[in-house]
N, C-alpha and C positions, 0 to 999 in steps of 0.2 A: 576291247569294244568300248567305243564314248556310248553314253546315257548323257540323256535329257531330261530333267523334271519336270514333269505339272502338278499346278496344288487343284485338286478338283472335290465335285460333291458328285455330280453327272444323276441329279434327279428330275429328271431322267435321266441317259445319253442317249443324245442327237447329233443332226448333221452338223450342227456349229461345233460340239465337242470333237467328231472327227476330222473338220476340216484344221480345229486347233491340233490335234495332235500330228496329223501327214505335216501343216505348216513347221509344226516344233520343232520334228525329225529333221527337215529340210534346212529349216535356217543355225542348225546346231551342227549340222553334217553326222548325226548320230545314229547311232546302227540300232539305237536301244531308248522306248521311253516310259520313264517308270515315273508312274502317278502316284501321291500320297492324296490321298482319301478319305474324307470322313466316314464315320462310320454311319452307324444305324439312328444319330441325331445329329443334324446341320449345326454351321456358323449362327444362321439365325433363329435357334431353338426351336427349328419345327422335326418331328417322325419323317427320314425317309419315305419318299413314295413306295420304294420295293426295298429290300434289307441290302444291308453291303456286298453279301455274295452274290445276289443274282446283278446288283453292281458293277460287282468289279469282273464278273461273266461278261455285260457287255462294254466295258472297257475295255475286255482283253478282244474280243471280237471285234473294237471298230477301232482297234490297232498299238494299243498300251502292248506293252511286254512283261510290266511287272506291276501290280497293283498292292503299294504298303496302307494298309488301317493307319489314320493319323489319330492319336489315341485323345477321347474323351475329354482331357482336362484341358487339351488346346484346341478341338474342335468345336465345342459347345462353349466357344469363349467371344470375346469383342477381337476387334479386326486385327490389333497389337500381338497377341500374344499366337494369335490363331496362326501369324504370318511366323511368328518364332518358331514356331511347333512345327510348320511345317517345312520349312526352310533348311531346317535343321536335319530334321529328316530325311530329306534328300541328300542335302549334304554328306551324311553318313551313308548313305545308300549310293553313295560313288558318283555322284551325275556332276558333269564339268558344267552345265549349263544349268538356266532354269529360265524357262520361256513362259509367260501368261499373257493373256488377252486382254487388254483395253480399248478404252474408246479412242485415245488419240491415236496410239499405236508407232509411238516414237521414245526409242528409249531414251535419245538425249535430254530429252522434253522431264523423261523419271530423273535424269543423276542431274542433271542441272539445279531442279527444284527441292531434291534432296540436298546437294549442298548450301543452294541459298537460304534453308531450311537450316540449316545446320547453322553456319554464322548469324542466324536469327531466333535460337533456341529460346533465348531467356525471354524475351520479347514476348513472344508467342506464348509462352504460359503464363507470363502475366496477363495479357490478354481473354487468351481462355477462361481465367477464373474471374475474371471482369465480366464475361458474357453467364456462363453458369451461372453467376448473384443475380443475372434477371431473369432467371428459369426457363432460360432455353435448357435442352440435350445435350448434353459431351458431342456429339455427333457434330448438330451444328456449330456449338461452340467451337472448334474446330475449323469449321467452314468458315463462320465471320473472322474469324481472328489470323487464318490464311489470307482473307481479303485483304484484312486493316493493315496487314503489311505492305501492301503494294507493292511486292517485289516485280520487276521487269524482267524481259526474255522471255524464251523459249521454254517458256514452262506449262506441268501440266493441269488438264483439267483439276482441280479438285474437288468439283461437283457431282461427277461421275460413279456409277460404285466400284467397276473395274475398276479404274482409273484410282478411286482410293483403296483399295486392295491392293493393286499393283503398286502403290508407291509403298504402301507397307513391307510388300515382298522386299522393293529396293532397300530400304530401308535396315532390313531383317536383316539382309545379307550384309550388308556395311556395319551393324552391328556385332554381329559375328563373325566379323573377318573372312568373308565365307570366298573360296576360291570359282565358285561360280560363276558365271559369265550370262548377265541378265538380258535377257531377248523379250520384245513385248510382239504380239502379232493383233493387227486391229483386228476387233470384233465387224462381224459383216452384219448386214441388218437388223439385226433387231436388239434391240437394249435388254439391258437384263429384267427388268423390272417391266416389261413392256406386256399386258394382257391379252392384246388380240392380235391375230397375224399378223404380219406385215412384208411377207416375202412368199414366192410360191416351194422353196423349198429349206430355209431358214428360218426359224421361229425359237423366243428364249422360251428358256424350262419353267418358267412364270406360268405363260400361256399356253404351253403344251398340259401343265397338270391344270389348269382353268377348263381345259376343253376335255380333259379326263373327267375332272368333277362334276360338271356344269352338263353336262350331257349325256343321254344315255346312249347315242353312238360315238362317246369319246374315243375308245380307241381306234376309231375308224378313222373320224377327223385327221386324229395326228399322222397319220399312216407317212405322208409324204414329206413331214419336218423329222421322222428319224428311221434310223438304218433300219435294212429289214429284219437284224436281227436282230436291234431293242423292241420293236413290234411284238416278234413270235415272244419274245423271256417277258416282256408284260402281261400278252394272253396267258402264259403259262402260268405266270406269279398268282393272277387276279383269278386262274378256273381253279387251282390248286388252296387258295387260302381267300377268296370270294371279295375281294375285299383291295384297295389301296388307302396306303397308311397317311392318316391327315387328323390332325389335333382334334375330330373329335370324336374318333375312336379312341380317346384319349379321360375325356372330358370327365364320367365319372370315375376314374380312376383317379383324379386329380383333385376333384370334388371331395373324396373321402380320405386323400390326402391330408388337403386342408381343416375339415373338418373336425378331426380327430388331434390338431396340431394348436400349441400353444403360440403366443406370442413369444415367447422363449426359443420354441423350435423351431418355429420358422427363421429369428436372427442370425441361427446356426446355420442355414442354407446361403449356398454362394450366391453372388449377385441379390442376396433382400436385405436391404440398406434404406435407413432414415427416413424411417416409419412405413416403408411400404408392407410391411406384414399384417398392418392392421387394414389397411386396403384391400388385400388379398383374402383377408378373409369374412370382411364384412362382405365384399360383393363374392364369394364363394357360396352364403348361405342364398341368396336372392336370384344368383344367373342360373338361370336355364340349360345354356348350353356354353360352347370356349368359346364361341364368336362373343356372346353375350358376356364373358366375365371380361374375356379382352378388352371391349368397347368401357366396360364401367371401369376398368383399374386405369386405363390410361393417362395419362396428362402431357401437357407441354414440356414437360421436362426426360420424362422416358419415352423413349421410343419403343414404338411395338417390338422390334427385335428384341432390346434389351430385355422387355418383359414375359417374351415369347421364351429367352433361354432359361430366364430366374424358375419361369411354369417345370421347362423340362430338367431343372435342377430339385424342383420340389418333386418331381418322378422320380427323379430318380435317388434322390433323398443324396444329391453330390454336396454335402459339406464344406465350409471356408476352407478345412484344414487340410481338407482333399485334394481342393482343386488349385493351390498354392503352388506354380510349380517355377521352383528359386532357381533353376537353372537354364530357366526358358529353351530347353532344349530336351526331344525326345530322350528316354530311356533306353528302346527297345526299336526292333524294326518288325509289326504283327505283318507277314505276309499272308495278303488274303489269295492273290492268282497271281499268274506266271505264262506266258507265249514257252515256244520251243526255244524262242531264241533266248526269252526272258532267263527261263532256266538256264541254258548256260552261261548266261552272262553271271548266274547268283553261284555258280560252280564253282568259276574261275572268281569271286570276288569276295566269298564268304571267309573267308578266312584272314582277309586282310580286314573287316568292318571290325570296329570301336565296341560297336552295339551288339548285342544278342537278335541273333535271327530268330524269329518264335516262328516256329510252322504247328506246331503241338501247345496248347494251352497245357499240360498236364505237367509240362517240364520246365513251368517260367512260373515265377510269379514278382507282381510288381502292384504298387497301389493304385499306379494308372491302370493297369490291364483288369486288375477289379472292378475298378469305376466302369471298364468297355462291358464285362462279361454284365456286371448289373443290369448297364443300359441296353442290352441286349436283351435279357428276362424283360425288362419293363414292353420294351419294344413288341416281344412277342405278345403278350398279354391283350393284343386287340384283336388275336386269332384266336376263334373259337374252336372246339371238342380236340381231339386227338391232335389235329395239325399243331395247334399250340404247345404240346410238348415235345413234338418234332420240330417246331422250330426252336422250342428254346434248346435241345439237346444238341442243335446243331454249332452251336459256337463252341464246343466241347469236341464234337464227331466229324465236323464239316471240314477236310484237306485242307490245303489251298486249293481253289481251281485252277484246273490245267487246260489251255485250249492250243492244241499241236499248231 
């Protein structure tokens, strides 16, 4: 049986995550596709909307076959390592292909500018650290010092955030040697970052959780931008634990973090670097709320994402020595769910895999899978009374999901 991979988060999943994945199956010719997944906190350090199982529930529903946890020290990381982590993990998890969605939607557009990238390495980091000494972002830093090359042809955006994700992915793979065979499928209308509609039946997951928050018939609204059965498992998530998860169900938890935290302890958290601890904590005594500490730490040099993950590394109290991971490559493969077909595909392939298939936390253990189970308790900790110990006992009790 071929597999196919996707690197996804699907907070939600919508119609554009299932048209990516029928797309994936198709231009892979593959009978199987098996998504790696962040867990219960994103690439850009925010709390899932609903937790990884009810996740990777409508993944397996709107057509994934096998759903792996991409584990903590590579999900709540910058675009580099996140694309190592995940890359990797498929890799191990058998998939000849690896398909992701961009703006231009043309892979020769990714290997072309990958290699012209490549015989222009040194160049480009001397420029980078040119741009950084006048306190732009690594991010843009990045972007200008792509420009100042001028390289020519058929290359791609690198404005784009797809587009820079996906070249990472390429990248990843060419780093690792990896036998995968990279497939990019354009994104249909709407950007990722894009806050209000722009389609009658495709809208990005920006704007779907904007019309969740921002409204009190949110779920209504979205009804027509996702499947109807990320619909029903939202009603269910939001009547069952009252609540969708967003930084600042977070906020005093974070506050009393900081609080109780020296300038010592804080330099020990991953991502708080050259002086920002004293930032963090002079506007922790003064903000109100995360919108409020967000807006006073920021500057022209960190981007809110970066600042967004360092907040959910001070949750979850992920340390430098933690999150150091030398081999840029998963440990482990946490299967969270699994299709009919997913299952046999893991039947017939478990015993050839590298890695440890973890379906049972009680019989693994690993440093990264501690960092998952912590950020899971933290996770839970914005559900009140009884549900709250039910969900945190669930990353202990909860199978994989199985949907026949």
């Amino acid at each position: 049986m071929k597999a196919v991979g996707v690197i996804v988060e699907y907070n939600p999943f919508h119609n554009g995550h299932a048209f990516h994945l029928e797309a994936a199956r198709e231009a892979a010719g593959a009978q199987i596709v098996i998504a790696a997944m962040s867990g219960n906190f994103l690439q850009r350090g925010e709390p899932a909307l609903v937790s990884k199982w009810m996740r990777a529930k409508m993944a397996l529903l709107g057509g994934a076959d096998i759903v792996f946890e991409l584990p903590y020290p590579f999900a709540v990381q910058q675009a580099e390592t996140f694309a190592n982590g995940a890359v990797s993990l498929l890799e191990a998890a058998g998939c000849s292909a690896l398909c992701f969605g961009s703006e231009d939607g043309d892979i020769e557009a990714f290997k072309n500018t990958m290699h012209l990238f490549e015989k222009n390495q040194s160049l480009f980091d001397e420029k980078v650290k040119l741009h950084i000494k006048t306190g732009v972002s690594y991010p843009k830093a990045l972007s200008l010092s792509f420009e100042d090359l001028q390289l020519q042809g058929n290359l791609v955006n690198l404005s784009k955030p797809n587009n820079i994700l996906g070249f990472q992915y390429i990248q990843a793979l060419h780093r690792q040697k990896s036998g995968m065979l990279p497939l990019t499928i354009k994104r249909k209308h709407a950007d990722y970052h894009d806050e209000h509609f722009s389609s009658e039946t495709i809208a990005s997951a920006t704007s779907i959780r904007k019309a969740l928050f921002d409204s009190t018939d949110g779920q209504h609204s979205i009804r027509q931008f996702i499947p109807a059965q990320s619909a029903v498992l939202l009603e269910e998530y939001y009547r069952k634990y009252g609540l969708f998860h967003h930084w600042e169900n977070y906020w005093q938890l974070l506050k009393y973090r900081l609080l109780q935290m020296t300038p010592d302890d804080l330099r020990s958290i991953y991502e708080m670097e050259e002086g920002l601890e004293h930032r963090f904590l002079k506007a922790s005594l003064a903000a109100a709320s995360f919108a409020e500490f967000m807006e006073q730490i920021k500057t022209k040099r960190y981007t809110w994402t970066r600042l967004q993950r360092a907040c959910a590394h001070i949750l979850t109290n992920a340390r430098k020595e933690e999150m150091v991971v030398e081999s840029k490559k998963v440990s482990y493969l946490r299967l969270l769910g699994m299709s009919g077909r997913g299952r046999e595909y893991l039947n017939k392939m478990k015993t050839h895999y590298s890695l440890p298939l973890v379906s049972k936390l009680s019989s693994f253990q690993h440093h990264s899978i501690s960092l998952d189970i912590r950020a899971s308790r933290i996770y839970s900790c914005a559900i009140s009374g009884s549900n709250q110990r039910d969900h945190i006992e669930m990353e202990f009790r909860q199978p994989p999901i199985f949907v026949p």
